[in-house]
C-alpha positions as CSV (number, residue, x, y, z in Angstrom):
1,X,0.0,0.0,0.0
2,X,1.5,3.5,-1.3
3,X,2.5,6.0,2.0
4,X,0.4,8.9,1.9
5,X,3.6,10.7,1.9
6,X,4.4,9.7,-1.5
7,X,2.9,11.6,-4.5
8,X,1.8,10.9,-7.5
9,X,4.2,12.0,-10.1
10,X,1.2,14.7,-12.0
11,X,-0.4,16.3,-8.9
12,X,0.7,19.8,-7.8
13,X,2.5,20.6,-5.1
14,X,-0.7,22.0,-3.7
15,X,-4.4,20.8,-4.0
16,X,-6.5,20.9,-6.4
17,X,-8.6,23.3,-6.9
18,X,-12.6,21.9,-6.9
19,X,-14.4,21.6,-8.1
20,X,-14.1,18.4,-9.6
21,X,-16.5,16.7,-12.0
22,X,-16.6,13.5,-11.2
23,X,-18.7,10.9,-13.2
24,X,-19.8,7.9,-11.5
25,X,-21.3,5.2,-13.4
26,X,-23.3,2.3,-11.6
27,X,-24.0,-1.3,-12.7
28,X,-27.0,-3.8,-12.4
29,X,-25.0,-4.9,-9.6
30,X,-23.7,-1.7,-8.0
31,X,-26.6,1.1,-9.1
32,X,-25.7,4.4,-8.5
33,X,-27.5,4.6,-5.6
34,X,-24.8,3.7,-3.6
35,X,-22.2,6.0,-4.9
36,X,-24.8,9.3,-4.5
37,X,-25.0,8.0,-0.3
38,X,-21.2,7.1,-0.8
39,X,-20.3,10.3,-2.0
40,X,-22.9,13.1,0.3
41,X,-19.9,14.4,1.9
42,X,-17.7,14.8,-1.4
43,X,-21.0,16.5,-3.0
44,X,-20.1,19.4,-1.1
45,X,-17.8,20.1,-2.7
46,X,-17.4,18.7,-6.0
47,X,-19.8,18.7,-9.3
48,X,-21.0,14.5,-8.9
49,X,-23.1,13.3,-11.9
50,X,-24.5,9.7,-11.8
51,X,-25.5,7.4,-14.5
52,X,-27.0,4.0,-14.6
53,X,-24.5,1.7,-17.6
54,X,-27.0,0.0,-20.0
55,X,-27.0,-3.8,-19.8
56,X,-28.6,-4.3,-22.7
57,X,-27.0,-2.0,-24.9
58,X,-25.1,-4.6,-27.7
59,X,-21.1,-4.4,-27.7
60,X,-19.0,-7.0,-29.5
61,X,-15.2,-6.0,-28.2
62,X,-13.3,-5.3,-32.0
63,X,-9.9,-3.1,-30.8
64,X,-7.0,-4.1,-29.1
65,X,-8.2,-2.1,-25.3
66,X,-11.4,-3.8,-26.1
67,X,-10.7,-7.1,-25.7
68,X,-8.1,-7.1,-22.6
69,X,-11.6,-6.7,-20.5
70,X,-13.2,-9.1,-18.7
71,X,-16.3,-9.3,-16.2
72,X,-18.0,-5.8,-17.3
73,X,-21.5,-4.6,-18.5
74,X,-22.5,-2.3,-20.9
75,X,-20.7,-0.8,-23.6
76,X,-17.6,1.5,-24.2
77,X,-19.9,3.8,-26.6
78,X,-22.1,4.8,-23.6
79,X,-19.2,5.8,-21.4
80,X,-17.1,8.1,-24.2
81,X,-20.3,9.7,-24.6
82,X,-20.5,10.8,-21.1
83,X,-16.9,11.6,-20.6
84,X,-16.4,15.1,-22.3
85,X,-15.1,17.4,-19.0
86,X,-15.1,14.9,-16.8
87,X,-12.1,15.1,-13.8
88,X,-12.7,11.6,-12.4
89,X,-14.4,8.1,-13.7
90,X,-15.7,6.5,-11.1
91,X,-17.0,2.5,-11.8
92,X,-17.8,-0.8,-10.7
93,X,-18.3,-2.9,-13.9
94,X,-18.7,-0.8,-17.0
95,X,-16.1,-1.4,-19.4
96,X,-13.2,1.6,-19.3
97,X,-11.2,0.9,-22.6
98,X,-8.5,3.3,-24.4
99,X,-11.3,5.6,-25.8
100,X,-13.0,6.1,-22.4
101,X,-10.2,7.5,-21.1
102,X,-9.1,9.8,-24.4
103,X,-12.8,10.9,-24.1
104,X,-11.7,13.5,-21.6
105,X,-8.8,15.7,-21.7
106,X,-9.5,16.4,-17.9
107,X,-9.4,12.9,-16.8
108,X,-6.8,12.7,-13.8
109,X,-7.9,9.8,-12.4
110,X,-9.9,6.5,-12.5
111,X,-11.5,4.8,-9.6
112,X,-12.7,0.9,-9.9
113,X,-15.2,-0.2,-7.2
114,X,-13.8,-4.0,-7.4
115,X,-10.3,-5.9,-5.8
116,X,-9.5,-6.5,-9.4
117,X,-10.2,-4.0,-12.0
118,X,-10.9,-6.8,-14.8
119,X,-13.1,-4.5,-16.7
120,X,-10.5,-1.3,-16.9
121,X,-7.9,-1.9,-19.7
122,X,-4.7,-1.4,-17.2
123,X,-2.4,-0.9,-19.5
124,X,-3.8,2.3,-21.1
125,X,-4.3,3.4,-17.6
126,X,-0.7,3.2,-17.3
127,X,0.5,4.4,-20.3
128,X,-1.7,7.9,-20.0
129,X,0.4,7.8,-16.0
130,X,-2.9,8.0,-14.6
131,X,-3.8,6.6,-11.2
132,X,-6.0,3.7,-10.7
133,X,-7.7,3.3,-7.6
134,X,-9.2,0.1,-6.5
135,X,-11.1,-1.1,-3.7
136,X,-8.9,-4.5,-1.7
137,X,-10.9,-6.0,0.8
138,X,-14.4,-4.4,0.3
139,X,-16.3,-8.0,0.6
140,X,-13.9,-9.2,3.0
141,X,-16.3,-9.4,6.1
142,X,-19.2,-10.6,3.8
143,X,-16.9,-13.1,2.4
144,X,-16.0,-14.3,5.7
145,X,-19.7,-14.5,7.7
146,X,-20.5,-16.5,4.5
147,X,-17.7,-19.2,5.5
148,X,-18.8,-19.5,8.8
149,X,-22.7,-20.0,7.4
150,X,-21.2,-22.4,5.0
151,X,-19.3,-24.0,7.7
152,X,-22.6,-24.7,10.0
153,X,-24.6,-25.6,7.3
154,X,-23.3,-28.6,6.1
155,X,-21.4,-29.3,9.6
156,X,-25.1,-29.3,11.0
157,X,-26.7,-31.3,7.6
158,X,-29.1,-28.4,6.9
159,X,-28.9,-29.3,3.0
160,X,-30.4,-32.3,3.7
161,X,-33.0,-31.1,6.7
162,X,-33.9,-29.2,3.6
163,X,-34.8,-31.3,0.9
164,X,-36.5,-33.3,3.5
165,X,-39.2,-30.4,4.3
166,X,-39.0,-29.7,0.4
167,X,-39.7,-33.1,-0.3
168,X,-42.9,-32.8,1.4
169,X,-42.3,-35.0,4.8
170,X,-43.8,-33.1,7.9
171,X,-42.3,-32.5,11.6
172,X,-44.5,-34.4,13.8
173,X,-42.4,-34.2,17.0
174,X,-39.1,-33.6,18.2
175,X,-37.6,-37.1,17.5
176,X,-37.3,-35.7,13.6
177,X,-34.2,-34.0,14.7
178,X,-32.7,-37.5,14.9
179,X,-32.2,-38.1,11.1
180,X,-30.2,-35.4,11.0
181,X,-27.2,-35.2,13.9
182,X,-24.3,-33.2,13.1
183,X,-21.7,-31.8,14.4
184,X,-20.8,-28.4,16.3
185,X,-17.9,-26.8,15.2
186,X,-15.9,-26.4,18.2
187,X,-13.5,-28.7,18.6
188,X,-12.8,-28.9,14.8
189,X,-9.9,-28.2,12.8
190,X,-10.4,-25.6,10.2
191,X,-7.8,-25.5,7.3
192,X,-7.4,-21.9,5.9
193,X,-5.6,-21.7,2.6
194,X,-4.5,-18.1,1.4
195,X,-4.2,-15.8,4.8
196,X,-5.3,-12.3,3.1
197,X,-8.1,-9.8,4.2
198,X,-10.7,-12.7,4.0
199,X,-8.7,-15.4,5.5
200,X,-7.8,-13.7,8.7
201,X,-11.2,-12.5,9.2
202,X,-12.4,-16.1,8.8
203,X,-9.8,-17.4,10.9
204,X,-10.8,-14.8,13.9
205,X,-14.7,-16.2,13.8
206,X,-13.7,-19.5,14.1
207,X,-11.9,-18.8,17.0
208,X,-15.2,-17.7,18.6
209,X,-16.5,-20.8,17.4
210,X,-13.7,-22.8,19.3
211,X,-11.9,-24.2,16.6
212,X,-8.5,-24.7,16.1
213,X,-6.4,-22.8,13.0
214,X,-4.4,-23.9,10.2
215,X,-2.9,-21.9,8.1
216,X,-1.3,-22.7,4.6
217,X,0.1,-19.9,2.6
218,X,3.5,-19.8,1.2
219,X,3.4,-15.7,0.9
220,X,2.4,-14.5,4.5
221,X,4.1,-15.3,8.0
222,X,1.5,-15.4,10.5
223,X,2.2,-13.8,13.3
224,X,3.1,-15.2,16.6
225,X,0.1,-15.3,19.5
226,X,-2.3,-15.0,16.7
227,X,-3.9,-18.5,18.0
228,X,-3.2,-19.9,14.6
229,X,-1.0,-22.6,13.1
230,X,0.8,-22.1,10.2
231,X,1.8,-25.0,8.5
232,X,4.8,-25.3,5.8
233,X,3.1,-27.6,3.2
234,X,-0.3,-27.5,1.6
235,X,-0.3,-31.2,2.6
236,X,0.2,-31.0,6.2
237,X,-3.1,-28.9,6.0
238,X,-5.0,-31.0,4.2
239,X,-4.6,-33.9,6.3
240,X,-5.0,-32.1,9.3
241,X,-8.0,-30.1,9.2
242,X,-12.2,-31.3,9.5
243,X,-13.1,-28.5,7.6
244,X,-10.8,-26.5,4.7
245,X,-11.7,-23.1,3.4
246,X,-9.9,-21.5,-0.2
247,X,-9.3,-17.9,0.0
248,X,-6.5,-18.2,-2.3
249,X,-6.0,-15.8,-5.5
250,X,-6.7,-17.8,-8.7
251,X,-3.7,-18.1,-10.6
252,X,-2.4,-20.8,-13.4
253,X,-0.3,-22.0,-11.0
254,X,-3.2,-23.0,-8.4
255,X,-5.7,-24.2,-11.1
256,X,-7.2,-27.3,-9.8
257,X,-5.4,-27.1,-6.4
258,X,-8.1,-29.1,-5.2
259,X,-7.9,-32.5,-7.4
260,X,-8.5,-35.8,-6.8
261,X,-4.7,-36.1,-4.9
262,X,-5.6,-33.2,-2.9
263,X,-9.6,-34.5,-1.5
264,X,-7.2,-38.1,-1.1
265,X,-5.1,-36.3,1.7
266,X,-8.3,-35.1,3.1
267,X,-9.4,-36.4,6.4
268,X,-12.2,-38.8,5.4
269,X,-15.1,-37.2,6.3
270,X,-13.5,-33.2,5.7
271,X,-15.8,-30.7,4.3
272,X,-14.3,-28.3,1.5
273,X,-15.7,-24.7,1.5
274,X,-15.0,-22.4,-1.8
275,X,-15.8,-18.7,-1.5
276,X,-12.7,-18.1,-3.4
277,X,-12.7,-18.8,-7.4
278,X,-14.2,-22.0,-8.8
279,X,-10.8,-22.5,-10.8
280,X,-9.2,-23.8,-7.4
281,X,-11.6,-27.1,-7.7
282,X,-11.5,-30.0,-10.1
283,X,-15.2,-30.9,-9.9
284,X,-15.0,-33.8,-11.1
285,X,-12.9,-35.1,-8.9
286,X,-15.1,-33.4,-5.9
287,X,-17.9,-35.2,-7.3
288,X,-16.6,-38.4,-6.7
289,X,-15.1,-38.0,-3.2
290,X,-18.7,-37.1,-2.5
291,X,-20.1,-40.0,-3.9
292,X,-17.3,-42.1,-2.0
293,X,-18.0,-40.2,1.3
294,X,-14.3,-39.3,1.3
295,X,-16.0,-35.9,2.2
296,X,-18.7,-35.7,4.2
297,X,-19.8,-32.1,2.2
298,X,-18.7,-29.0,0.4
299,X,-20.1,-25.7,-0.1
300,X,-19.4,-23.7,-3.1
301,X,-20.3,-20.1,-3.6
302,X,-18.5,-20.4,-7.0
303,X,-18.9,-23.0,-9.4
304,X,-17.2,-23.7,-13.3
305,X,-20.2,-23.1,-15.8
306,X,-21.6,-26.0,-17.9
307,X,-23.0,-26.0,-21.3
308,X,-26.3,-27.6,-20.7
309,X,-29.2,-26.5,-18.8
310,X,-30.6,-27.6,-15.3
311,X,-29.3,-27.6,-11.6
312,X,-25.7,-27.9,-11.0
313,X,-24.9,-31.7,-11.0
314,X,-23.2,-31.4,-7.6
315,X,-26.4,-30.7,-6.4
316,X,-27.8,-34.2,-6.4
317,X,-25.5,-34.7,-3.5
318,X,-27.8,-34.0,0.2
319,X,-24.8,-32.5,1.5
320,X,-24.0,-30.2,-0.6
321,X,-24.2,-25.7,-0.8
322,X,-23.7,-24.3,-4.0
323,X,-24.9,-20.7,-4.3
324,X,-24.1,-18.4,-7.0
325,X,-21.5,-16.1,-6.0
326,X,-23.2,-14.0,-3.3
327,X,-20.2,-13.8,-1.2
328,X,-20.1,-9.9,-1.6
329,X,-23.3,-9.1,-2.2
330,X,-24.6,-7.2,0.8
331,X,-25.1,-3.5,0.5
332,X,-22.8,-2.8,3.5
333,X,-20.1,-4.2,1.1
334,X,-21.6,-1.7,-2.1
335,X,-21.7,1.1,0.0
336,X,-18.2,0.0,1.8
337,X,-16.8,0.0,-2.0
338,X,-18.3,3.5,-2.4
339,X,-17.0,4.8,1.0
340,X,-12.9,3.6,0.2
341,X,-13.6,5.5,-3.4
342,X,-14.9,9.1,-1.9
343,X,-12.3,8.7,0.9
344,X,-9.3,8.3,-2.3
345,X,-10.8,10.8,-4.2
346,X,-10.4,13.3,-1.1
347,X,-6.7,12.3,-0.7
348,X,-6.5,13.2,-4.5
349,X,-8.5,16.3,-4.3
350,X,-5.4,17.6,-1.6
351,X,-2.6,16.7,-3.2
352,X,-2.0,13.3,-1.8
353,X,-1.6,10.1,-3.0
354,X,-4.8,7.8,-2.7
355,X,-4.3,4.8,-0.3
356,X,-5.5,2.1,-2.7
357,X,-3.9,2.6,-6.0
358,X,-3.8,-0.8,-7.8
359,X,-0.6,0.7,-10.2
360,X,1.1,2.4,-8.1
361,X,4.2,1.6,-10.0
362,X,3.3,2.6,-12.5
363,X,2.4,6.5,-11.5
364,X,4.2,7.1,-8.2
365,X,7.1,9.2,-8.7
């Protein structure tokens, strides 16, 4: 993270002087709503305009900047005609290409409401030296009350308590409870891989939950009296822990971290828990340590697509969460996103670097 006594190699040696125009563009995901409460305070004192991106509007990416995006909505066209005057561009996930950002000859800066900017074309970013300012850890308490709800779910067999009310059997009495003894969570090992924003923050509920901590990541040296474990090899976690959780970063080098070797070094009768990226799993191979009962369950907030229709085939497993990628969806997360945006663009507005610039290399001086 840049010091705040660093500057950005373009901004005067004094502030600058508002009031800037600032356009921020909401999503279907992240309307705009959230930035106009994000952004009262900066409304004070700079021009704000919002806009809603249009979904539907068609966009086939032709050019270069075009196609380096990934995960946006809308179109470029919508944005460049916007842009004229504008200061900063504020977004979650409309796409920000080479001629969004040469649509203004003001624009000094670009704010992305996401971890990962995968809909801003970086590299023209870079090359005009503008700043990029992201949002790290926005989701991360979402993410991690949604671990601890996967956790007790399938520890506790609620999947399959469930289907059974779905299926249309009644509760008569209190012996029902009987087909359906789990397990509390204390006195379990929990496996964490990847010890970033989420990771700790899972690690610190299970604590309360009075489980024991494992911690596998090659990158971060947990620190002593933490109450956690940290283990050298992924290994040496796997067959340790009654539960594992993935809060790793998909990369090439971790696709499929979970395959059929990995669930094999699994306690028999582990759960898995994904709220990471569905890339870490070989499904197939989870399928079948399910069928086995080499795992007792999984719960999956992210799952690979498939090219036919119906529910997801891990599904037809009672012991099994899949949801679709609602880890960060809560609105104190949107307007979280919105809050670390105004509070950069305030930094900027003095004359000092913004906390969370994702290229910081790229512009610092």
């Amino acid at each position: 993270m840049p010091s705040t006594s660093r500057r950005l190699a373009f901004i005067p040696e004094r502030a600058v002087e508002p009031p800037l125009r600032i356009l921020a563009v909401g999503d279907s995901y992240m309307p705009p709503r959230y930035f106009s409460e994000a952004f009262a305070d900066l409304a004070q004192f700079h021009d704000i305009e919002l806009m809603q991106i249009d979904a539907s509007r068609a966009f086939e990416p032709m050019t270069p900047s075009e196609r380096k995006l990934r995960e946006y909505q809308g179109s470029p066209a919508e944005l460049v005609e916007r842009m004229p005057g504008i200061d900063v561009l504020v977004v979650q996930g409309a796409p920000v290409t080479d001629q969004v950002l040469d649509a203004s000859s003001r624009l000094r800066l670009v704010c992305c409401a996401r971890g990962g900017p995968v809909n801003v074309d970086v590299d023209a970013v870079n090359a005009r030296r503008l700043p990029l300012v992201t949002t790290p850890g926005k989701n991360a308490e979402a993410v991690a009350d949604l671990t601890l709800a996967f956790m007790v779910m399938i520890a506790r067999q609620l999947p399959k308590a469930q289907r059974f009310l779905a299926d249309g059997h009644q509760v008569h009495d209190n012996w029902e409870g009987a087909r359906f003894i789990g397990n509390d969570l204390r006195r379990h090992a929990l496996g964490i891989v990847g010890y970033g924003e989420i990771g700790r923050r899972v690690a610190h509920r299970a604590l309360s939950f009075g489980m024991s901590i494992l911690v596998y990541d090659p990158y971060v040296v947990v620190p002593a009296g933490s109450g956690v474990m940290q283990v050298e090899t992924f290994g040496e976690l796997l067959g340790g822990s009654d539960f594992v959780s993935l809060h790793a970063r998909a990369t090439s080098e971790n696709a499929n971290l979970i395959d059929a070797a990995a669930l094999a070094s699994m306690k028999r009768g582990a759960c898995l828990v994904n709220t990471a990226r569905e890339t870490l799993i070989d499904e197939d191979a989870l399928d079948a340590a399910l069928s086995s009962g080499q795992l007792a369950g999984a719960a999956l907030d992210v799952v690979r697509g498939t090219a036919g229709d119906g529910p997801n085939r891990l599904l037809r497993h009672d012991n099994v969460v899949v949801t679709p990628h609602v880890g960060g969806a809560t609105h104190e997360t949107l307007f979280q996103a919105g809050e670390m945006i105004a509070a950069d663009i305030v930094r900027f507005s003095e004359g000092i670097a913004p906390l969370n610039v994702f290229n910081g290399g790229a512009v610092l001086a």
